[in-house]
Legacy VTK file of the C-alpha trace (Angstrom):
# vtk DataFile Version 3.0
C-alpha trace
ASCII
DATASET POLYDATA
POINTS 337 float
3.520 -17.466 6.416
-0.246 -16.739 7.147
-2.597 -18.249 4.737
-4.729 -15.504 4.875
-2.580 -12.644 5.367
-4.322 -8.750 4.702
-4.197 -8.556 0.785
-4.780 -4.810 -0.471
-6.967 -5.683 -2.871
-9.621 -6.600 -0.098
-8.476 -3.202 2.516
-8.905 0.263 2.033
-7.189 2.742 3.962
-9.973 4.383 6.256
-8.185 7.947 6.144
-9.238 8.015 2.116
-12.897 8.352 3.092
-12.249 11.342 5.504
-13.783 13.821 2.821
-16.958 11.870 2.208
-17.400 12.079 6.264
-16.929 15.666 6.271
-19.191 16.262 2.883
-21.614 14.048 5.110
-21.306 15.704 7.972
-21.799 19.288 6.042
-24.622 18.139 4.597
-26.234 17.195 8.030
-25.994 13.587 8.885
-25.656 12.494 12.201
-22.137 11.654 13.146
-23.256 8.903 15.469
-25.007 7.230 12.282
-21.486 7.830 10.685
-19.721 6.153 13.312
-22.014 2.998 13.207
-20.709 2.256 9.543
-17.351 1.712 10.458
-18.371 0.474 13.941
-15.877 3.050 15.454
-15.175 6.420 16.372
-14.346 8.913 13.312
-11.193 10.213 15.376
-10.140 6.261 15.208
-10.280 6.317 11.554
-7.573 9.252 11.513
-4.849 6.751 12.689
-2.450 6.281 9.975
-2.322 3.911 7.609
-5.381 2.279 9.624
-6.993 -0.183 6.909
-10.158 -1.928 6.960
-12.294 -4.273 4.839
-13.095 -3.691 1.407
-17.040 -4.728 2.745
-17.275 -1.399 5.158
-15.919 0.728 1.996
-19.170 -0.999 -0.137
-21.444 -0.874 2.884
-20.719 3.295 3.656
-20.743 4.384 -0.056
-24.250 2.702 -0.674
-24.993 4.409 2.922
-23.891 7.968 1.574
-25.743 7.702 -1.203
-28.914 6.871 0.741
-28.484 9.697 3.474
-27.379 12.194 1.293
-30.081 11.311 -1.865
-27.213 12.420 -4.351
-25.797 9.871 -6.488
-23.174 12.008 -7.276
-21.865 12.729 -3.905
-18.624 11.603 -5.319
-18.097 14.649 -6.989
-18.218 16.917 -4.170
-16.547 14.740 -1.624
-13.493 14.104 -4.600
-13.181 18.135 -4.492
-13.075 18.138 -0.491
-10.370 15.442 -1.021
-7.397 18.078 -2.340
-7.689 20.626 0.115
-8.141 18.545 2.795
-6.282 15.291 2.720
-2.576 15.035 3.028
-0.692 11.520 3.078
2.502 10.365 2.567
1.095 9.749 -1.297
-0.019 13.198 -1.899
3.307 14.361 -0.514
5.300 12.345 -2.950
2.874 13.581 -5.662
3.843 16.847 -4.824
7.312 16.536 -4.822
8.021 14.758 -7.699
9.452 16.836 -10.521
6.616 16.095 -13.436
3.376 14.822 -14.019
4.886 11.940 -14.967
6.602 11.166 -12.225
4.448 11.607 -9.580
1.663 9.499 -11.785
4.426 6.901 -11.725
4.447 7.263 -7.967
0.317 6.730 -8.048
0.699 3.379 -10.328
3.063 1.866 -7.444
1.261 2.635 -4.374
-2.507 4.092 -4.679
-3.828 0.525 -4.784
-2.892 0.075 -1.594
-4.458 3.315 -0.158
-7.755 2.231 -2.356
-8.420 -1.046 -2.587
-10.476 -0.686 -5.659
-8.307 -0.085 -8.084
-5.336 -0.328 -9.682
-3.503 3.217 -11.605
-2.197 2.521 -14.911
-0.303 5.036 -17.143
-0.956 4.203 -20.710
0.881 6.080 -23.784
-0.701 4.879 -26.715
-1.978 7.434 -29.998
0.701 10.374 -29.109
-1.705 10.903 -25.511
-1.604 9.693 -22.263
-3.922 7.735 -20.029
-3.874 7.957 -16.534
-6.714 4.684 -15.928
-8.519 3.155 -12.986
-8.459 -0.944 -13.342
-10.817 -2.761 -11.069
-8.365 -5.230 -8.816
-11.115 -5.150 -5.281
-12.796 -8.282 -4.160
-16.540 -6.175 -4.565
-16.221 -3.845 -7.203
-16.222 -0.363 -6.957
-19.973 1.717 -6.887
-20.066 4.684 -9.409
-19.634 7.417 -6.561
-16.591 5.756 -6.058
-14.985 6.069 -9.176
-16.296 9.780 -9.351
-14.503 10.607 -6.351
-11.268 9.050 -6.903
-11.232 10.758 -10.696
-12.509 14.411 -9.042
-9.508 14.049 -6.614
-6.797 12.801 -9.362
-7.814 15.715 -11.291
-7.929 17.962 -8.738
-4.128 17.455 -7.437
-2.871 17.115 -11.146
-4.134 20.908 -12.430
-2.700 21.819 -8.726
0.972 20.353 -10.003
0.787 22.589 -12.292
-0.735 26.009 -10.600
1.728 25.835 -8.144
4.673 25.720 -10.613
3.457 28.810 -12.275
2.184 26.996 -15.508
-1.827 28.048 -16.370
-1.788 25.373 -18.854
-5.004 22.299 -18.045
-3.428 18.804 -18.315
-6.488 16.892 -18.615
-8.157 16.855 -21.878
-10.620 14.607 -21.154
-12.366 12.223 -19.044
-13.932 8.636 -19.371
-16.873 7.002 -17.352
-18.328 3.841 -16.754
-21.218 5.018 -15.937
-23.421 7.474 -17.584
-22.126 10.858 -17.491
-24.025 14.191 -16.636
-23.969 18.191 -16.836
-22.492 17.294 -12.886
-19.935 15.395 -13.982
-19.039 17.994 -17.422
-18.753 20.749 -14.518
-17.306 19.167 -11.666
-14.469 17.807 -13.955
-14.510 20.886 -16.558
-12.990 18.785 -19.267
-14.995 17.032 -21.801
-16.737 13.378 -20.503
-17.145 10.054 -22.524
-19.740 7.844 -20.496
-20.401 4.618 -20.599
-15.989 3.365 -21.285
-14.602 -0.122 -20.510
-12.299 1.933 -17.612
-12.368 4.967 -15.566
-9.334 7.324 -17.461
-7.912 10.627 -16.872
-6.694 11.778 -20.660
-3.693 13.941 -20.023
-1.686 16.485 -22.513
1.253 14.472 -23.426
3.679 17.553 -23.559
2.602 18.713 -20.088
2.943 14.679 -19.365
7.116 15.624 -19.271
7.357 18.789 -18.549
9.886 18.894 -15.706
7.750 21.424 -12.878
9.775 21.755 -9.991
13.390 21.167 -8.961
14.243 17.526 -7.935
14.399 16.904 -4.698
15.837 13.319 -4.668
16.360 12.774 -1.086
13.249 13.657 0.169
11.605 11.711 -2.755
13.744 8.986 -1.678
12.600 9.104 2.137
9.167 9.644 1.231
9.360 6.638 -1.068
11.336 4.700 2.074
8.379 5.604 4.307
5.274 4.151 2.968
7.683 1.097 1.454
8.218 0.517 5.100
4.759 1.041 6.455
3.498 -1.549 3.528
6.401 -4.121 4.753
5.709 -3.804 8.234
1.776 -3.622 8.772
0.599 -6.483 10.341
-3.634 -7.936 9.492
-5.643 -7.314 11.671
-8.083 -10.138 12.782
-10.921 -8.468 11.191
-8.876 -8.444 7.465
-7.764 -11.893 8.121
-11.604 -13.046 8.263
-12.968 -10.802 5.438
-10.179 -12.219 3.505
-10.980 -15.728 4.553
-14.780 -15.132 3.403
-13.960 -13.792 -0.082
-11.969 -16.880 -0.597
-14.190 -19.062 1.065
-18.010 -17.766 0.534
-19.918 -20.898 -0.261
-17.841 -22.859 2.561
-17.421 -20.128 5.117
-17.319 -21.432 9.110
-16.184 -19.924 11.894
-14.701 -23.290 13.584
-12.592 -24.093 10.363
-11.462 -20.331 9.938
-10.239 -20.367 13.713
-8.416 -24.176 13.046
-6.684 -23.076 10.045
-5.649 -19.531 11.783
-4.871 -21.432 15.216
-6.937 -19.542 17.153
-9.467 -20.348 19.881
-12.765 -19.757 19.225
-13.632 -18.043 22.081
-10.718 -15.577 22.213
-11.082 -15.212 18.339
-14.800 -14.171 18.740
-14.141 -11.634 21.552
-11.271 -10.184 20.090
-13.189 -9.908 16.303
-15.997 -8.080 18.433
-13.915 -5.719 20.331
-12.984 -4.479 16.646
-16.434 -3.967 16.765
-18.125 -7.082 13.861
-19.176 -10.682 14.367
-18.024 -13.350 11.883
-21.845 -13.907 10.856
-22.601 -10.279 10.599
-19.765 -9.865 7.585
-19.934 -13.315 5.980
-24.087 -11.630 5.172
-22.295 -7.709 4.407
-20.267 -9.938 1.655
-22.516 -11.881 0.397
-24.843 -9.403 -0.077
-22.559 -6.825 -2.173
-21.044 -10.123 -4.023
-24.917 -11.089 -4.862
-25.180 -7.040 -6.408
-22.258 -7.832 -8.388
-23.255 -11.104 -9.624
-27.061 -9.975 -10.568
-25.677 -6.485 -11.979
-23.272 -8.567 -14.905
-26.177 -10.897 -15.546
-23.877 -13.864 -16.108
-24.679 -16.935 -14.187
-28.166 -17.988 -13.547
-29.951 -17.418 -10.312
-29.100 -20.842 -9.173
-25.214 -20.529 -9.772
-25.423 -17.291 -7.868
-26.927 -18.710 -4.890
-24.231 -21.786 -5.190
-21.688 -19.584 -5.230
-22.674 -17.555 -1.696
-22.937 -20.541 -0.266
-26.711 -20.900 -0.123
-28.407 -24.457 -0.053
-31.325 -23.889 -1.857
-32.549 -20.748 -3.950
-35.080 -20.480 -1.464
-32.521 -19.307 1.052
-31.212 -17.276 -1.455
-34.628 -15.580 -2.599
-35.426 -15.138 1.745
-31.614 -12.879 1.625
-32.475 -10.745 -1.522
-35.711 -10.134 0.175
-34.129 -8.963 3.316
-31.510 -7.251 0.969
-33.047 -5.543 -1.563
-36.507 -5.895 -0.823
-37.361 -8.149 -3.534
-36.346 -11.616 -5.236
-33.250 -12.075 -6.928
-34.919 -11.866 -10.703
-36.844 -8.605 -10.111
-33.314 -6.982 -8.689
-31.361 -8.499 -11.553
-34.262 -6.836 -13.918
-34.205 -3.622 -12.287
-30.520 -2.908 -12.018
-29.882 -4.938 -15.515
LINES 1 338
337 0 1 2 3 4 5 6 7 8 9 10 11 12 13 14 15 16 17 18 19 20 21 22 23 24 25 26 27 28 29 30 31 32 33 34 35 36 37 38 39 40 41 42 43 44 45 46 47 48 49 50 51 52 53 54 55 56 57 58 59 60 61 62 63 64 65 66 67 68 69 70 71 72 73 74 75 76 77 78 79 80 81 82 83 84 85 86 87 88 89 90 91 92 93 94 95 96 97 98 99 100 101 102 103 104 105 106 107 108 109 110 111 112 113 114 115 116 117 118 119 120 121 122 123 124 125 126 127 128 129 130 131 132 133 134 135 136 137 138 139 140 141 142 143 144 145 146 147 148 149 150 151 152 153 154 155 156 157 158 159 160 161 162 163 164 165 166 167 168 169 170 171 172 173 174 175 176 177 178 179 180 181 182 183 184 185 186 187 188 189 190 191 192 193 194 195 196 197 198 199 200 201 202 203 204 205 206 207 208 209 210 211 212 213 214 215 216 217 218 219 220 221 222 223 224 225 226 227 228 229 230 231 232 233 234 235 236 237 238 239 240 241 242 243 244 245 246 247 248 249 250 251 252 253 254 255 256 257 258 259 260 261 262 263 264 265 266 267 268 269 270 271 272 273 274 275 276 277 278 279 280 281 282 283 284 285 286 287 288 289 290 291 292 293 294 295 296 297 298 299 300 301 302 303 304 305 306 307 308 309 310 311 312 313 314 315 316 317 318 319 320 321 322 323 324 325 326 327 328 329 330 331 332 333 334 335 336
């Protein structure tokens, strides 16, 4: 078995980001800058079930933000998201024969589409919680979150349009962050900002209600398919070294990586850069967005921080955050605190 086999909680599947690209590209960046995020061509990223590093999903939502100068690009790419994306997961959704089941479907299989989180449904004080729990390697930016909850709501009042009931199913929805008059419209339910989780709060009644006619044997074969893409998807040599860094960070080296994969280090190197990355270029891309997270919670003192990405001194640390984030380590930790 490979040591360091793909794990979905460190791969996204590129086709999820497909609306951001096209909000993007609507909103006039170049798609030649797009394409240099994912170090690829945005037809590539249309293969199915193509995954990649949960790194390039951190990397091009801090990039969107930047180009586009909205924070809250989330929003609008999560409402490109239902008329335009179609998987085998938004089929099933659409089949199954309540909310409830095809929410069910969600908490099996969207962490693998995501890689940032995990869907829970929750029953607890007669309503229903449909929640986002962090499971990534990085965690999730805010945009993020906003998209994926924009998109959830957007194919859940669909469910229901489409089987002729005018009834809203969400009653409410909960932030991390701090919510907004954006978010109060985009999501036209009330917000609570600043919650332990990300949570869609559905009408338990509607929860049940039986929508459409079941249609068991497609269900069944839809369910079949992605169960068999999942089983059968080999890692790529780009996952298997961004999952080797996340478990490595402080120890990472490209010698020992290739000795425990069996690879030569030559061949390894050539084939990681015809996938477009070098092993040094994505052990920095981790460290940095592992740094963010580690200065953001305020936990561990500088020091630890820098022990724990591997640096040898805080020096080499505070020379990083400076290339980073343009400043040392404490003044980022103050600003973003």
């Amino acid at each position: 078995m490979n040591t360091f086999a793909a794990r979905s909680g460190n791969t996204f599947y590129a086709a999820t980001v497909l609306p951001v690209i096209e909000e993007l590209l609507a909103r006039g960046v170049a798609q030649d800058a797009l394409e240099a995020q994912f170090h690829r061509k945005l037809s590539d990223l249309r293969t199915p079930f193509m995954r990649l590093p949960l790194v390039v999903s951190r990397s091009f939502w801090a990039f969107a933000v930047e180009q586009s100068g909205d924070p809250l690009i989330g929003l609008a790419a999560g409402q490109r998201f239902v008329s335009t994306t179609r998987n085998g997961l938004t089929y099933l959704f659409d089949v199954a024969v309540s909310l409830e089941s095809a929410c069910d479907h969600f908490a099996r299989f969207f962490s693998r589409f995501s890689g940032h989180f995990n869907v829970q449904v929750v029953r607890e004080n007669g309503g229903v919680q449909l929640r986002l729990v962090e499971r990534g390697a990085l965690r999730a930016a805010a945009p993020v979150a906003d998209f994926i909850l924009v998109s959830l709501c957007g194919m859940l009042r669909r469910k229901l349009l489409v089987s002729g009931i005018k009834l809203d199913p969400i009653v409410g929805v909960a932030l991390t962050s701090a919510g907004s008059d954006e978010h109060q419209r985009a999501f036209n339910a009330p917000v609570f900002a600043q919650q332990p989780n990300p949570v869609i709060h559905l009408d338990a009644q509607l929860f049940g209600t039986l929508l459409t006619p079941r249609q068991s044997a497609l269900e069944d074969t839809l369910v079949e398919v992605l169960e068999q893409t999942l089983r059968n998807s080999e890692p790529t040599l780009l996952e298997q070294v961004s999952d080797y860094l996340i478990d490595n960070p402080a120890t990472a080296d490209w010698k020992q990586f290739c000795a425990t994969q069996h690879l030569l280090e030559r061949t390894a190197a050539r084939r990681l850069k015809a996938l477009g990355w070098g092993f040094a270029e994505l052990l920095d891309d981790y460290r940095r967005y592992r740094a963010e997270d580690l200065l953001r919670a305020g936990e561990l003192e500088l020091v630890e921080v820098s022990d724990r990405l591997g640096y040898s001194d805080v020096q080499g640390f505070n020379r990083a955050c400076l290339r980073w984030f343009g400043c040392a380590p404490g003044v980022y930790r103050t600003r973003v605190g």
